[in-house]
One Martini backbone bead per residue (centre of mass of N, CA, C, O) as a GRO file, in nm:
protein
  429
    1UNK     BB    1  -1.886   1.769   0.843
    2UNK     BB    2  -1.847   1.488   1.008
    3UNK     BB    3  -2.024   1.334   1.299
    4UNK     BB    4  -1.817   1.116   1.244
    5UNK     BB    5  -1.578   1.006   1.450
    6UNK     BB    6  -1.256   0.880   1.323
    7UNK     BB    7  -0.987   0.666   1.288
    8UNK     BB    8  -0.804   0.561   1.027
    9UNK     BB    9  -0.555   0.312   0.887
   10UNK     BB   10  -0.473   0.261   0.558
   11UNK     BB   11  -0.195   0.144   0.452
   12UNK     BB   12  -0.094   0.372   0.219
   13UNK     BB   13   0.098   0.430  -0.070
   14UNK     BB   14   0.122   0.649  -0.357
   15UNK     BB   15   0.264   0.502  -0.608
   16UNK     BB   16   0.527   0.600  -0.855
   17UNK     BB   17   0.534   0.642  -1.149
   18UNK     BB   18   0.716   0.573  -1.407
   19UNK     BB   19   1.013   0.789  -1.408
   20UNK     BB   20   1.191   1.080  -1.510
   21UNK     BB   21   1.383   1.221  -1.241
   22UNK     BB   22   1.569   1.394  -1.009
   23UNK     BB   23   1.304   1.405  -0.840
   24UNK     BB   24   1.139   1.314  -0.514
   25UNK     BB   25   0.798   1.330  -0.436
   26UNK     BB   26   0.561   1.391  -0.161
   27UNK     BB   27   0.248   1.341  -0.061
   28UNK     BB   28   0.215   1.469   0.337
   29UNK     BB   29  -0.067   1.650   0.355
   30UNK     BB   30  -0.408   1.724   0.338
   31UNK     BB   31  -0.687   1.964   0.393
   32UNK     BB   32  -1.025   1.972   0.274
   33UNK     BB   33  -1.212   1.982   0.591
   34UNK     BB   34  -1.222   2.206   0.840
   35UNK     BB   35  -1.358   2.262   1.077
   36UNK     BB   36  -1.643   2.453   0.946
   37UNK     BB   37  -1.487   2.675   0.767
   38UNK     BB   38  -1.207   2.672   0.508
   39UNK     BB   39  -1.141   2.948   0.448
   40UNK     BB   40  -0.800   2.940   0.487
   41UNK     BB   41  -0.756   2.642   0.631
   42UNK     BB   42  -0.622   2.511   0.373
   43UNK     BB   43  -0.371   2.216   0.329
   44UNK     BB   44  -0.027   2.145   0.192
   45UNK     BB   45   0.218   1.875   0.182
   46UNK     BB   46   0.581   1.835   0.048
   47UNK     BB   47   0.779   1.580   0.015
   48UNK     BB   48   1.135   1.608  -0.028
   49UNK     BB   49   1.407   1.718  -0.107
   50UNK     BB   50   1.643   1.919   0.010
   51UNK     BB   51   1.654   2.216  -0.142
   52UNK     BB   52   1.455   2.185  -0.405
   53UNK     BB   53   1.309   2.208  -0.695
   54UNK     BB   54   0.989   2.227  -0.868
   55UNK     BB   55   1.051   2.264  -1.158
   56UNK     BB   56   0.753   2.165  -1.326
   57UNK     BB   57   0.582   2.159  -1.149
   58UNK     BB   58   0.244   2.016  -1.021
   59UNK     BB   59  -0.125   2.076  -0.869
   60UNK     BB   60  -0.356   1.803  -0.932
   61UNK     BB   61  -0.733   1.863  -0.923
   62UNK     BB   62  -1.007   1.630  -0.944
   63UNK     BB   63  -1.313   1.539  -1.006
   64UNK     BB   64  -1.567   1.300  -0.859
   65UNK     BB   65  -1.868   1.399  -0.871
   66UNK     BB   66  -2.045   1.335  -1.049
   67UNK     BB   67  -2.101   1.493  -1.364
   68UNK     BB   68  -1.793   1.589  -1.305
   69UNK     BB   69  -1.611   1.375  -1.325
   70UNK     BB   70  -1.296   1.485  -1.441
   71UNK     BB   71  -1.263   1.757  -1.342
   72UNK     BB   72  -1.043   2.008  -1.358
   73UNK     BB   73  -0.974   2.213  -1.115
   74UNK     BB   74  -0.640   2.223  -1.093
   75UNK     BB   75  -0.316   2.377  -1.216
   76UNK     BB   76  -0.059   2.430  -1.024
   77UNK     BB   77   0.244   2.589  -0.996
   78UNK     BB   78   0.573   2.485  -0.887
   79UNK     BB   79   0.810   2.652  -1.013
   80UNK     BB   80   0.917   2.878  -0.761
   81UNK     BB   81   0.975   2.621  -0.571
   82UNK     BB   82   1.066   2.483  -0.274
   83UNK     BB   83   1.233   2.275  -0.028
   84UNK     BB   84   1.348   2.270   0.268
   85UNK     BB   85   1.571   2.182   0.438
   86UNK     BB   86   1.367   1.951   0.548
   87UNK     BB   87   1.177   1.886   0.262
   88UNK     BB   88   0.950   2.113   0.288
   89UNK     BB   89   0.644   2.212   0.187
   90UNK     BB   90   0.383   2.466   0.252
   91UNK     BB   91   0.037   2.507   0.168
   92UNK     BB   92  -0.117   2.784   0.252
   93UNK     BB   93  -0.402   2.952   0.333
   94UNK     BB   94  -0.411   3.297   0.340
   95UNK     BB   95  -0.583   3.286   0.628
   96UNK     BB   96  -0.409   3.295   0.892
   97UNK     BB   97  -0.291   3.068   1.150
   98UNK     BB   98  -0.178   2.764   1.166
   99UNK     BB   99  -0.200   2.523   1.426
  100UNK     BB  100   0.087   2.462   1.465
  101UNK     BB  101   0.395   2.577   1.392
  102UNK     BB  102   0.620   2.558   1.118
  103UNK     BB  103   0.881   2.482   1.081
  104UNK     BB  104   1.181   2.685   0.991
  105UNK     BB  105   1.236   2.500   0.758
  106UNK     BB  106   1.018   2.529   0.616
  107UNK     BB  107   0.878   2.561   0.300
  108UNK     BB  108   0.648   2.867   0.229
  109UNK     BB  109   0.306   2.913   0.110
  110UNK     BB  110   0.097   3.178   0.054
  111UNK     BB  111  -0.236   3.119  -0.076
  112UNK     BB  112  -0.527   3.143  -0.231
  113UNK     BB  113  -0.740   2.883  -0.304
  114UNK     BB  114  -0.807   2.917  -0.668
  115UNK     BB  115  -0.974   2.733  -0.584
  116UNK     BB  116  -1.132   2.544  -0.311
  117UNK     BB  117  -1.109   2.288  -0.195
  118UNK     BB  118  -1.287   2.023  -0.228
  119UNK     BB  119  -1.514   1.800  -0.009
  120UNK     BB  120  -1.506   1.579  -0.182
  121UNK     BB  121  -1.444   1.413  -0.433
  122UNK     BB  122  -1.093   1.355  -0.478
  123UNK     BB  123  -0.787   1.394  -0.688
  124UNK     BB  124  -0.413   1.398  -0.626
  125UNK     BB  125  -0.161   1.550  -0.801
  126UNK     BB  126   0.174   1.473  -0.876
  127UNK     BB  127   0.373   1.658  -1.108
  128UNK     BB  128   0.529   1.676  -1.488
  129UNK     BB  129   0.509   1.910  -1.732
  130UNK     BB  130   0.196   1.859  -1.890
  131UNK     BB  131  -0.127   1.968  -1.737
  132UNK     BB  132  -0.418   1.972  -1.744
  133UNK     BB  133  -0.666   2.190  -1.816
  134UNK     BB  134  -0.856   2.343  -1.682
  135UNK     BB  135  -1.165   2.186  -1.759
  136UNK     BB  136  -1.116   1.916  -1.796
  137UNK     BB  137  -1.256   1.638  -1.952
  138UNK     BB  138  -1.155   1.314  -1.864
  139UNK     BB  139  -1.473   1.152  -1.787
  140UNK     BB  140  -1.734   1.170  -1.996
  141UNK     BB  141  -1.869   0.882  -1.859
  142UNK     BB  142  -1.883   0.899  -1.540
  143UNK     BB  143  -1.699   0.600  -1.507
  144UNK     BB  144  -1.402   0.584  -1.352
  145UNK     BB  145  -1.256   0.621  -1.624
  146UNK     BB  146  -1.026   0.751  -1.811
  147UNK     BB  147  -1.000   0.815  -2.176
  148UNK     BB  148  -0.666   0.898  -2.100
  149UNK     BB  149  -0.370   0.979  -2.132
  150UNK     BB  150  -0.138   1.132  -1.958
  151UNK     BB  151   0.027   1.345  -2.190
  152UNK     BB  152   0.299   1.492  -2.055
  153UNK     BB  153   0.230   1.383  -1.787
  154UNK     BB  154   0.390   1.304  -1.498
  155UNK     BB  155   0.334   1.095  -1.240
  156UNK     BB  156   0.452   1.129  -0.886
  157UNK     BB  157   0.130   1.140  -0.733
  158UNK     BB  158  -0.134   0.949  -0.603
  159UNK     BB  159  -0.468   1.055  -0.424
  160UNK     BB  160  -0.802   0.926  -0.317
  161UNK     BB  161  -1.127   1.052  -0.250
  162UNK     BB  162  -1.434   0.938  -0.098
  163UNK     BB  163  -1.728   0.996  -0.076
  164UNK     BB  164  -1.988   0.979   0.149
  165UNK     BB  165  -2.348   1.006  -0.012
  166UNK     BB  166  -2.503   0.793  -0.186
  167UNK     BB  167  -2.389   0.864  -0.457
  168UNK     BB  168  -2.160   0.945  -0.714
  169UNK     BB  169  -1.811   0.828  -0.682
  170UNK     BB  170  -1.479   0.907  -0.805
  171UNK     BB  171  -1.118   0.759  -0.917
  172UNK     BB  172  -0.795   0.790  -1.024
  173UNK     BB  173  -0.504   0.711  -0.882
  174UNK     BB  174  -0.482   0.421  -0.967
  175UNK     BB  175  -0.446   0.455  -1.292
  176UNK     BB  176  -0.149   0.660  -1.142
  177UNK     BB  177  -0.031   0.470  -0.931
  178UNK     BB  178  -0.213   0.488  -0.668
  179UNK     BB  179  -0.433   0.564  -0.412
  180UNK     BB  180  -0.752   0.484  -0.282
  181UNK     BB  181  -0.980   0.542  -0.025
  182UNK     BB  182  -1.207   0.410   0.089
  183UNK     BB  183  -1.540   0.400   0.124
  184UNK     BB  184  -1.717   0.490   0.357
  185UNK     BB  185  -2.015   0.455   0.526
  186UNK     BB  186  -2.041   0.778   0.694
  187UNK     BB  187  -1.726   0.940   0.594
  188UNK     BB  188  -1.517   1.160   0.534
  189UNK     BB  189  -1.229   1.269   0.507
  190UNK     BB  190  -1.072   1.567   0.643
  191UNK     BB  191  -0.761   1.396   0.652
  192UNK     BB  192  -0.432   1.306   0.502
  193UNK     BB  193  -0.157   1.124   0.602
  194UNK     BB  194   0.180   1.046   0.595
  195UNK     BB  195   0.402   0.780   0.631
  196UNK     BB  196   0.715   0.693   0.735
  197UNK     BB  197   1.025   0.601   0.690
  198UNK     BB  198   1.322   0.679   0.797
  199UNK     BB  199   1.466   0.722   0.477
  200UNK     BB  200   1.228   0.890   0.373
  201UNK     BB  201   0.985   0.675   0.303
  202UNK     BB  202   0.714   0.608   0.166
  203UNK     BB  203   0.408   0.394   0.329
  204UNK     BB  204   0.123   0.528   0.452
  205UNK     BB  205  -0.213   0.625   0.517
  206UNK     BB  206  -0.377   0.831   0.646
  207UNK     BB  207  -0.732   0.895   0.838
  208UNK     BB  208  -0.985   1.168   0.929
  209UNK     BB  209  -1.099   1.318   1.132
  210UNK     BB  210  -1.165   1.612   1.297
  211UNK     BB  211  -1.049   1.860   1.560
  212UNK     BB  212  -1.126   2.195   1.665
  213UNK     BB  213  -1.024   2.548   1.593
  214UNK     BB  214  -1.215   2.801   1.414
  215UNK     BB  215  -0.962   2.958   1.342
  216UNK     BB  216  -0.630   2.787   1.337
  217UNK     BB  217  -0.610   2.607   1.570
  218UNK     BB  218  -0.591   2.302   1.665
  219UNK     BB  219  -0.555   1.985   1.514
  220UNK     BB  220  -0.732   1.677   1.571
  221UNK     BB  221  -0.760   1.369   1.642
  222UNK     BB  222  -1.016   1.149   1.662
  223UNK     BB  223  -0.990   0.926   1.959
  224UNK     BB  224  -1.165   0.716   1.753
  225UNK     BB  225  -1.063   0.343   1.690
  226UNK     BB  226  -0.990   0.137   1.391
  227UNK     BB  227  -0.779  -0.168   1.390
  228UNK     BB  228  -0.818  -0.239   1.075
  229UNK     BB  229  -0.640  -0.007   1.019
  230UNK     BB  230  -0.270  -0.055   1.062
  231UNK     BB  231  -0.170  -0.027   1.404
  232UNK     BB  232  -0.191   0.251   1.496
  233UNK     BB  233  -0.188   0.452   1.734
  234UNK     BB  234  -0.314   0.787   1.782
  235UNK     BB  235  -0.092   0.839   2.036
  236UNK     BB  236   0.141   0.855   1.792
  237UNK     BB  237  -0.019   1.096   1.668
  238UNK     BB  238  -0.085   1.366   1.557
  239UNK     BB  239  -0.221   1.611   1.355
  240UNK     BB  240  -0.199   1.890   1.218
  241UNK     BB  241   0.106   1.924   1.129
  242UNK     BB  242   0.231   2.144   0.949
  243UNK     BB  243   0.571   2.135   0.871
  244UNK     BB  244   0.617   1.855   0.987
  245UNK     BB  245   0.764   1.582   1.020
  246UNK     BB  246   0.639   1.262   0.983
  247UNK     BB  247   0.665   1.005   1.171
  248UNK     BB  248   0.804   0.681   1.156
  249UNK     BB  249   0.719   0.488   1.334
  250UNK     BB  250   0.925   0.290   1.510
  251UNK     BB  251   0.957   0.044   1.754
  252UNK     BB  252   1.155  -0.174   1.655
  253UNK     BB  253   1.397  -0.050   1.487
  254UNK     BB  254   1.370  -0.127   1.111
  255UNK     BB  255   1.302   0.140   0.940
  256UNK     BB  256   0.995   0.065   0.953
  257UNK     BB  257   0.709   0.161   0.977
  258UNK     BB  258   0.463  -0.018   1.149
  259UNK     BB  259   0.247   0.041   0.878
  260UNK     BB  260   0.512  -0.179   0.709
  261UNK     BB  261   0.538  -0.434   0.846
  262UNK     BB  262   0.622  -0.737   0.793
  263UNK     BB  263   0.317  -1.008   0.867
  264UNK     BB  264   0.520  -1.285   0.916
  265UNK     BB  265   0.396  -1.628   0.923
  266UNK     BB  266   0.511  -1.947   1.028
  267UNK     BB  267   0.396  -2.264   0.884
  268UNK     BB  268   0.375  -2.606   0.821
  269UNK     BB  269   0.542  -2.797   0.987
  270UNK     BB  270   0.565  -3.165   0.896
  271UNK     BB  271   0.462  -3.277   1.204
  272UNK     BB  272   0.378  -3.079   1.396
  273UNK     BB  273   0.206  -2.942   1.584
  274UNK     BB  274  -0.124  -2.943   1.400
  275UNK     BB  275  -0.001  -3.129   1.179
  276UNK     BB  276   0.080  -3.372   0.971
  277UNK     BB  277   0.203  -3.613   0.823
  278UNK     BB  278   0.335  -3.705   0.585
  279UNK     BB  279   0.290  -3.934   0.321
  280UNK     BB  280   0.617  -4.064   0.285
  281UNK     BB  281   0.792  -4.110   0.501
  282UNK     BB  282   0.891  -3.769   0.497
  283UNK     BB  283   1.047  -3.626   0.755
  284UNK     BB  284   1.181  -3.359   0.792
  285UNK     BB  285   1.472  -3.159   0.864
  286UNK     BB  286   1.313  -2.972   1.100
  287UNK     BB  287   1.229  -2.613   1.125
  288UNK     BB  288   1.113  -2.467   0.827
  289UNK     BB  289   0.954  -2.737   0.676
  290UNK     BB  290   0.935  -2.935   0.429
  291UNK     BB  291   0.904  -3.222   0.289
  292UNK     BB  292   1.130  -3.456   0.229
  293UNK     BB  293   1.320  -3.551  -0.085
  294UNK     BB  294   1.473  -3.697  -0.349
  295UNK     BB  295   1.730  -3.499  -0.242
  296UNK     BB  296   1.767  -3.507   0.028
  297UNK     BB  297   1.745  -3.190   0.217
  298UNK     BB  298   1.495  -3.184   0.419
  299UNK     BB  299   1.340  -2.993   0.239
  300UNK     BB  300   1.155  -2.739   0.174
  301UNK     BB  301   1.181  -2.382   0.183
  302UNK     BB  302   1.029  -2.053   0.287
  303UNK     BB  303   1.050  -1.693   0.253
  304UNK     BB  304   0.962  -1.343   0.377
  305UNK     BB  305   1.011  -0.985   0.218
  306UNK     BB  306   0.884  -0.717   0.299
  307UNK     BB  307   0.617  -0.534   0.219
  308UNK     BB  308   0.276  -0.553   0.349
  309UNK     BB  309   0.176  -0.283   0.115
  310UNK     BB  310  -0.043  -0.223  -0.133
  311UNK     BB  311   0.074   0.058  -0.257
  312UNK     BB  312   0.387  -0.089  -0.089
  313UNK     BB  313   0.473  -0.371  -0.256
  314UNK     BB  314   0.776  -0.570  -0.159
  315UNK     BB  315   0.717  -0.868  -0.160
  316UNK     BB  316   0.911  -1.163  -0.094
  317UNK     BB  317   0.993  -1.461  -0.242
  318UNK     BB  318   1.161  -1.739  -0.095
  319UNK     BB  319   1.341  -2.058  -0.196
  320UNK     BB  320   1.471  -2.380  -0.031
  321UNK     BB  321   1.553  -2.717  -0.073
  322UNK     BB  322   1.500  -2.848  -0.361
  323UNK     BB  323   1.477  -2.959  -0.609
  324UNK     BB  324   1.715  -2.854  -0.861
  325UNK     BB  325   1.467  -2.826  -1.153
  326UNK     BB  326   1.174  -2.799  -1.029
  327UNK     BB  327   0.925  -2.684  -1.076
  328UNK     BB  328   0.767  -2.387  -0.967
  329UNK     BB  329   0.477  -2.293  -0.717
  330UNK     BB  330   0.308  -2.058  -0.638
  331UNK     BB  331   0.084  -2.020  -0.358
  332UNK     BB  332  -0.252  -1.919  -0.273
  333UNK     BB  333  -0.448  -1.814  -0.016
  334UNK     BB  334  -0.757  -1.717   0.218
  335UNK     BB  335  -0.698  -2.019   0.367
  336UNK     BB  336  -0.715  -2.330   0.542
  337UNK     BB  337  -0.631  -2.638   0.565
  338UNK     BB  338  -0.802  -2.797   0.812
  339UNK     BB  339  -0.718  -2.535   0.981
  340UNK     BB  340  -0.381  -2.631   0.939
  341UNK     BB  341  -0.335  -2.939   0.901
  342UNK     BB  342  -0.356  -3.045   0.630
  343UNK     BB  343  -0.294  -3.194   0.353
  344UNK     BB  344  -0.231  -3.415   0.102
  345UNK     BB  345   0.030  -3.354  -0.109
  346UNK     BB  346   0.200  -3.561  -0.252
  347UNK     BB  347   0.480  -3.559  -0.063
  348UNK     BB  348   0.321  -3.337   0.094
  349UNK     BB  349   0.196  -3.028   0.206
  350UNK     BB  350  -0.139  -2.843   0.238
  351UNK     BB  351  -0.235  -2.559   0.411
  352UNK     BB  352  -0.393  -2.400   0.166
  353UNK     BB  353  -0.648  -2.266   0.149
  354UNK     BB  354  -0.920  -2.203  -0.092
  355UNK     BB  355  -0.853  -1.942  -0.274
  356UNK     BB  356  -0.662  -2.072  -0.554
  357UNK     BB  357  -0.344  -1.940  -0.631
  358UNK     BB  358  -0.108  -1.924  -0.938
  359UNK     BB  359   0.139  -1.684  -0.935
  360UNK     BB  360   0.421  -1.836  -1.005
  361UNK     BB  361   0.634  -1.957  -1.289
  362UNK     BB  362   0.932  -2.148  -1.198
  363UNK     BB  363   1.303  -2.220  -1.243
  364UNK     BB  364   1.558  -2.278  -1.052
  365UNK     BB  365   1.823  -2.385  -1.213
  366UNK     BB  366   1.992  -2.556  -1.005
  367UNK     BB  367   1.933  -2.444  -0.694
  368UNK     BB  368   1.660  -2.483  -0.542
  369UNK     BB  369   1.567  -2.199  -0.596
  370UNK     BB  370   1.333  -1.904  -0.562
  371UNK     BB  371   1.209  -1.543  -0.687
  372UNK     BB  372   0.929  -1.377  -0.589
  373UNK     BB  373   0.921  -1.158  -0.754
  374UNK     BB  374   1.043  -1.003  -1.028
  375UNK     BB  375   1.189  -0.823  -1.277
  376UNK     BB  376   0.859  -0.733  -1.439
  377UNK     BB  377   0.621  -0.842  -1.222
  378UNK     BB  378   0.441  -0.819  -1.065
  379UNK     BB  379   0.277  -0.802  -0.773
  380UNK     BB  380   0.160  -0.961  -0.561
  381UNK     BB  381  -0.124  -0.810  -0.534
  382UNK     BB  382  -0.146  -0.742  -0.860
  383UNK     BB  383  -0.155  -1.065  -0.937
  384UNK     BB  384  -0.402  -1.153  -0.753
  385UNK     BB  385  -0.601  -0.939  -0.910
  386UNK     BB  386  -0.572  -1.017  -1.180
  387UNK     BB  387  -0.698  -1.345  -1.058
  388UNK     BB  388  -0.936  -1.214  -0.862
  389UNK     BB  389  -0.800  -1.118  -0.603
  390UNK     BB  390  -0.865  -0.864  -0.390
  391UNK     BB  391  -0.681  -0.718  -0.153
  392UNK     BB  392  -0.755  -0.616   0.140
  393UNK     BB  393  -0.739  -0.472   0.450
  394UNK     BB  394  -0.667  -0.676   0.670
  395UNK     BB  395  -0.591  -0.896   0.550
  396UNK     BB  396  -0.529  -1.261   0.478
  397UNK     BB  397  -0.265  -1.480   0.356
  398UNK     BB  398  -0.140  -1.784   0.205
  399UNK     BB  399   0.180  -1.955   0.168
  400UNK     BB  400   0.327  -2.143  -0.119
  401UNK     BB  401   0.540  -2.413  -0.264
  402UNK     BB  402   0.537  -2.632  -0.562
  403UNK     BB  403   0.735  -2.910  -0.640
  404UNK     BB  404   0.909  -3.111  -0.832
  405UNK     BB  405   0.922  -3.490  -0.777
  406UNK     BB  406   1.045  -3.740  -0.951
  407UNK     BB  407   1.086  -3.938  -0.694
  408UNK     BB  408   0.912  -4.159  -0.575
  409UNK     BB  409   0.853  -4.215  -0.240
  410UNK     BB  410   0.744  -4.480   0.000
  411UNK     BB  411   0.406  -4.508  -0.055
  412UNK     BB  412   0.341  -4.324  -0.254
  413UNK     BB  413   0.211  -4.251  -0.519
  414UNK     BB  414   0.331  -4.239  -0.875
  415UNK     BB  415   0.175  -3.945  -0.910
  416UNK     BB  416   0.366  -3.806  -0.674
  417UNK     BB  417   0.569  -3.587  -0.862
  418UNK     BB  418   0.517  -3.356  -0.591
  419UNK     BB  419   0.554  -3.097  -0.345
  420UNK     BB  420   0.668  -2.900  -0.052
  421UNK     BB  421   0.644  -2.631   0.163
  422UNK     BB  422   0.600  -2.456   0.346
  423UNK     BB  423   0.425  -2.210   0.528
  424UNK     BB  424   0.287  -1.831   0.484
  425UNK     BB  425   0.128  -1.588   0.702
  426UNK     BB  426  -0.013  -1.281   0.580
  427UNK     BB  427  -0.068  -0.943   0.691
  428UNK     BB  428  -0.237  -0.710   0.529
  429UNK     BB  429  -0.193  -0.303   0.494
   0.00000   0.00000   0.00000
């Protein structure tokens, strides 16, 4: 177990690939590296609609340490069981009884994992199908890149632990629709945790050292905290808690937890105090506005919604109150322009400075405004990945859209033939 203990949220949620299946599945706390002695006090758990069966179901654990890396260990079949009236099953090792005790609403499977888990890097996966059979080496180059897709398993989570041990050590989750823990520079989690929303609905992950006494627990976050990932504070969260429905955490009651709430703030208002003045003496028409244009809106306007949650990534842009047929492009950026003050950018204002990344590119159709990520899209974090910028969490990036704005109004350039929105800095957890 690591002497370094500290608890960091991780924010992220193991999304799953797309397929068909009539119930939704959630891996909702890990636990394959208990203080002393492992065997006996190892636990998974398992969320999901209540009082249903896994039938069909598997949980699948990858080897990821070195030459081993691909090899799986676990290919264990769920298809006896069921999850309990509230939704949960819970898979605990053999030997003695894990404190507290879980709720009796909980459907329990008591039974030694053989093998038991190991605590270095692994991969787990829940799916249903046809899963690869134990020692099947899925990556032949020890390379972190599966050979071949797991064809006839589907995969409906997945999320994977990386050792820090200045070694070779690799993760497969990404590749299979989930999350991957970043691998911390002195220490590996001991235990793994999801979040949810209000309505059962995975959130994001956290991660952490524990102490406690074993054999039996109970097991506790060590609370050194490190506030750089996800924002919930350790005060708010129990330990290991096996078999009790994890907690929404949601203070402001918007049936989001904590640490999925989208963390968006409207900048550059043109002309507002700290930001310049329009370009062409075309200054908005209220607060909330980039500048006012050729077909005197106002100025366009965006906003933003859904999690800014790197691997539950619901993030939406909309714009409104543009010229009406003028080509959009969403504009990223990972800093401000002249510090927050903006540059003159065609007939508006461009706050977004840094590395820019133009995300999407649509027309309004006559609409005046345009909404983005669309549905065949990436998501806003996957289309930045692709284009090179890897949103890391607890970064900020820095939004707007800019608009063709075909008839230049007096004062600017000839060739200022389009405009801007205000912009949005969103802060990814």
């Amino acid at each position: 177990m690591s002497t370094l203990r500290r608890f960091l949220l991780a924010s992220l949620f193991a999304g799953a690939v797309a397929h068909s299946t009539p119930a939704q599945f959630t891996l909702s706390e890990v636990f394959p590296n208990p203080p002393g002695a492992d065997n006996g006090q190892e636990a998974i758990e398992i969320r999901g609609p209540a009082n249903t069966s896994l039938a069909g179901y598997y949980l699948v654990v990858i080897e990821g340490d070195g030459t081993m890396a691909g090899v799986v260990d676990v290919a264990r079949s769920l298809g006896t069981l069921t999850t309990g009236s509230n939704g949960l099953l819970l898979l605990r090792d053999a030997a003695g009884v894990i404190l507290p005790a879980p709720d009796a609403a909980t459907a329990l499977e008591v039974t030694d994992f053989n093998p038991d888990i190991e605590n270095g890097s692994n991969t787990f996966l829940l799916g249903f199908g046809t899963p690869p059979a134990v020692g099947t080496d899925l990556d032949l180059g020890n390379d972190g890149t599966l050979d071949a897709p797991l064809t006839g398993f589907n995969v409906v989570d997945a999320v994977s632990i990386v050792e820090s041990d200045g070694t070779a050590n690799y993760a497969y989750a990404d590749e299979l629709g989930g999350y991957v823990f970043p691998q911390f520079p002195s220490w590996t989690p001991d235990l793994i945790y999801r979040l949810y929303n209000a309505d059962g609905s995975a959130c994001s992950w956290a991660a952490g050292d524990v102490a406690g006494v074993n054999p039996g627990g109970p097991y506790t976050w060590d609370q050194t905290f490190n506030p750089s990932f996800g924002g919930v504070p350790t005060a708010t969260l129990v330990g290991a808690d096996f078999g009790t429905l994890n907690g929404a955490l949601d203070s402001d009651g918007d049936g989001l937890s904590d640490a999925c709430d989208p963390a968006i703030v409207a900048i550059c208002d043109a002309g507002a105090a700290g930001v310049i003045s329009c370009p062409c003496a075309n200054p908005p028409a209220g607060a909330g506005k980039g500048c006012d244009n050729s077909a005197a809106t106002g100025g366009g306007s965006i906003a933003g919604s859904g999690a800014a949650t790197l691997s539950a990534d619901t993030l939406t842009f909309t714009t409104s109150n543009q010229t009406a047929n003028g080509t959009t492009i969403l504009l990223q950026g990972n800093a401000l322009a002249a510090s927050g003050a903006g540059v003159p950018f065609g007939q508006g204002v461009r706050c977004v400075g840094g590395t820019l990344k133009r995300l999407y590119v649509r027309s309004p159709g006559g609409t005046g405004g345009i909404s983005v990520p669309q549905v065949g899209d990436n998501s806003v974090s996957a289309q930045s990945a692709l284009l090179g910028d890897v949103i890391a969490p607890a970064s900020t990036r820095h939004y707007m859209a800019y608009y063709r704005d075909p008839i230049v109004l007096g004062g600017c350039a000839a060739n200022a033939t389009f405009n801007a929105t205000n912009a949005l800095s969103v802060a990814w957890n």
